[in-house]
N, C-alpha and C positions, 0 to 999 in steps of 0.2 A: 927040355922045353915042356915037353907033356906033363910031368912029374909038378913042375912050376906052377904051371894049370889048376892042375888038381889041387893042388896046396892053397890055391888061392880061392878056387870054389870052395873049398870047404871051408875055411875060415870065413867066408862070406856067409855062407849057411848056419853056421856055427852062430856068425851077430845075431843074424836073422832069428832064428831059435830063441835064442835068448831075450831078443827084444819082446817075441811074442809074448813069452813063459814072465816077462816084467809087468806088460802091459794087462796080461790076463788076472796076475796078483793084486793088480793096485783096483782092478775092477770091482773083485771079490772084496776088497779090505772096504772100500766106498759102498758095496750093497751090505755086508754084511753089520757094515757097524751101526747104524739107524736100529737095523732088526736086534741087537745086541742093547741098543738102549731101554728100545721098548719093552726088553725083557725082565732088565733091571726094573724100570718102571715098577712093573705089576705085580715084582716082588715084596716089595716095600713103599710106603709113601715118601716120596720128595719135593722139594719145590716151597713157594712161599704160601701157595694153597692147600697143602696138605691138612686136613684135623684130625689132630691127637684123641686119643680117648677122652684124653682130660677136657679136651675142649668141646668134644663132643656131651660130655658128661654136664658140662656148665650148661649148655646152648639146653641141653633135653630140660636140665632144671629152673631152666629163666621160663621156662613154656609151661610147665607146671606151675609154679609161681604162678602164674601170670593166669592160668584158667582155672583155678583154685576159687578167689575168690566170684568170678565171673557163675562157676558151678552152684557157688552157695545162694548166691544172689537167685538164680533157675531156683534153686529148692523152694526157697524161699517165697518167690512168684507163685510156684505151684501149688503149695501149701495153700497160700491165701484163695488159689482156681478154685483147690478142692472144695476149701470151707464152702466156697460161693456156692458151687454148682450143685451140692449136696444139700443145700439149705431148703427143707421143706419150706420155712414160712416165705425165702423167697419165691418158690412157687407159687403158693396162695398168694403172695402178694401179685403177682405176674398176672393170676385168671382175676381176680379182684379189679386189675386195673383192664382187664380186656373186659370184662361184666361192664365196666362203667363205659367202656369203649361201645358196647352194642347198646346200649340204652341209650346212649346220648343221638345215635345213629339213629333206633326206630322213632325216638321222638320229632326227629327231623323227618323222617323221611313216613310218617304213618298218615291216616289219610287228616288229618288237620294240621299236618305238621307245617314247618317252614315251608317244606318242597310243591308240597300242594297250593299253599296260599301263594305263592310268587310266582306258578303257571296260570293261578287262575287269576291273580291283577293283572299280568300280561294279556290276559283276554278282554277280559274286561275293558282295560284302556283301547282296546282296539277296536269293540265294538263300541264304546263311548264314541272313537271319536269319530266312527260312520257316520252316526247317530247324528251328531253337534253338525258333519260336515254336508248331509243331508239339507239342512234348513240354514246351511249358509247363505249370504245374498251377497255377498264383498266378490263373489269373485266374476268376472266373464265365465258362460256357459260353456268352452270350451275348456277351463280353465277347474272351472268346480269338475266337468267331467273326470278329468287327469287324476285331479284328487283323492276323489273318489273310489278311480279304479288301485288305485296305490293302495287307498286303506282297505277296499275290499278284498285284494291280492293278500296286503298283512292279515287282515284277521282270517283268512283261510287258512295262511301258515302255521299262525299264530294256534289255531285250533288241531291242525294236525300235530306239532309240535307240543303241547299239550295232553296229546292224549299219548305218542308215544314215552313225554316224561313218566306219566299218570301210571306204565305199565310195565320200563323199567324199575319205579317207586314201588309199585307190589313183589316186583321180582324181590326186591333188594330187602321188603319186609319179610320174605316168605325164609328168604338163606340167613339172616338175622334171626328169630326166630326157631331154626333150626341148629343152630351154631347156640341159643341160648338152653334148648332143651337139652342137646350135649356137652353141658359145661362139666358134668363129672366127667366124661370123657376125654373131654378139652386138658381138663387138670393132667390127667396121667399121660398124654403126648407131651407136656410140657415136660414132665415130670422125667419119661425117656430122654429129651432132648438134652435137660440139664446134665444126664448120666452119662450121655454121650458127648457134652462138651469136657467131663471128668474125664472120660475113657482116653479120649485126645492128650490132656495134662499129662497123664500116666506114662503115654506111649513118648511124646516128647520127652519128657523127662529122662525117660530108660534112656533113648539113644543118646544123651549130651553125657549121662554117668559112663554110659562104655567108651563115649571117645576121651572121657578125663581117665577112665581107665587104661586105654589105649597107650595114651599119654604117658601114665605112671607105668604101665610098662616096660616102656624104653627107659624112661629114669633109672629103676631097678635094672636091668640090663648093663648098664654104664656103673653100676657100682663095682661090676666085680672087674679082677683085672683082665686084661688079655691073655685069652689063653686057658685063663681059670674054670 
């Protein structure tokens, strides 16, 4: 009877065992094979997104192509910068037309210019019409009073407003004037600036030819084969 027992514990044991050592393999086969793909993977390309050299090599040269002319068109812009900004007589034409610019200025603004007669009709008209409203008789005493204080109030303004035009007018002759006495000077600031808008041309230019070099580098890289 004991012997029975035994016979049958152990056979019980025995499933048991073995069902473990089943369940523990199919574990392993499920973790490992994912990790097993990913391996393949990164060995080689697969799949319907994979790109070929070849296609790699087409896609680098459609982008050359493509900024090729884009590059010459840059040269070409830059070229015509340089002419520009190098152009002495566009210089002298530039202080030529600022020359005309300060004369047209102190004409207006010197003491018989425009700026001075249109402060002083303003005055004028103000003290006229004290004057006129003085020796009016149209109105009730209360009434010419009003008036009165209205136009005495304007031509007060009128006069102070007048003299501080009168004194920004001399300011503005005096920096004109000095602005005309440095016209050589004038000319060579211009002269640096055009050199400086060339310097800019240059520097752009350089970095658009490195990135079409850039460019052509990976082209050439794709010619050769894999491996090569």
């Amino acid at each position: 009877m004991n012997k029975r027992c035994l016979c049958r514990c152990g056979d019980r044991s025995s499933n048991l065992i073995a069902a473990i050592l089943v369940s523990a393999l199919c574990s392993f086969l499920v973790i490992a094979s994912p990790v097993s793909a990913v391996a393949q993977d990164g060995a080689r390309p697969v799949g319907p997104d994979a790109i070929t050299p070849v296609e790699e090599f087409s896609r680098q040269l459609d982008a050359f192509k493509k900024s090729i002319p884009e590059l010459n068109k840059k040269i070409e812009d830059s070229t015509g910068s340089i002419d520009r900004w190098t152009d002495v007589d566009k210089a002298r034409k530039e202080i030529e037309e600022l020359r005309a610019l300060v004369s047209a200025a102190l004409g207006a603004v010197s003491d018989n210019g425009a700026v001075s007669k249109l402060g002083a009709r303003a005055l004028d008209h103000a003290r006229d019409k004290l004057r006129t409203l003085e020796q009016e008789n149209r109105f009730k005493p209360e009434e010419k009073q009003f008036l009165l204080d209205q136009w005495r109030r304007l031509k007060e303004e009128t006069e102070r407003a007048n003299d501080e035009l009168a004194t920004a007018r001399r300011e503005f002759v005096e920096l004109l004037r000095t602005l005309q006495s440095n016209e050589d000077f004038v000319d060579e600031l211009i002269q640096i600036r055009q050199a400086h808008k060339a310097l800019e041309v240059i520097r752009r230019l350089t970095q658009d030819i490195r990135d079409a070099s850039d460019q052509l580098k990976k082209l050439i890289g794709g010619i050769k084969p894999p491996g090569a």
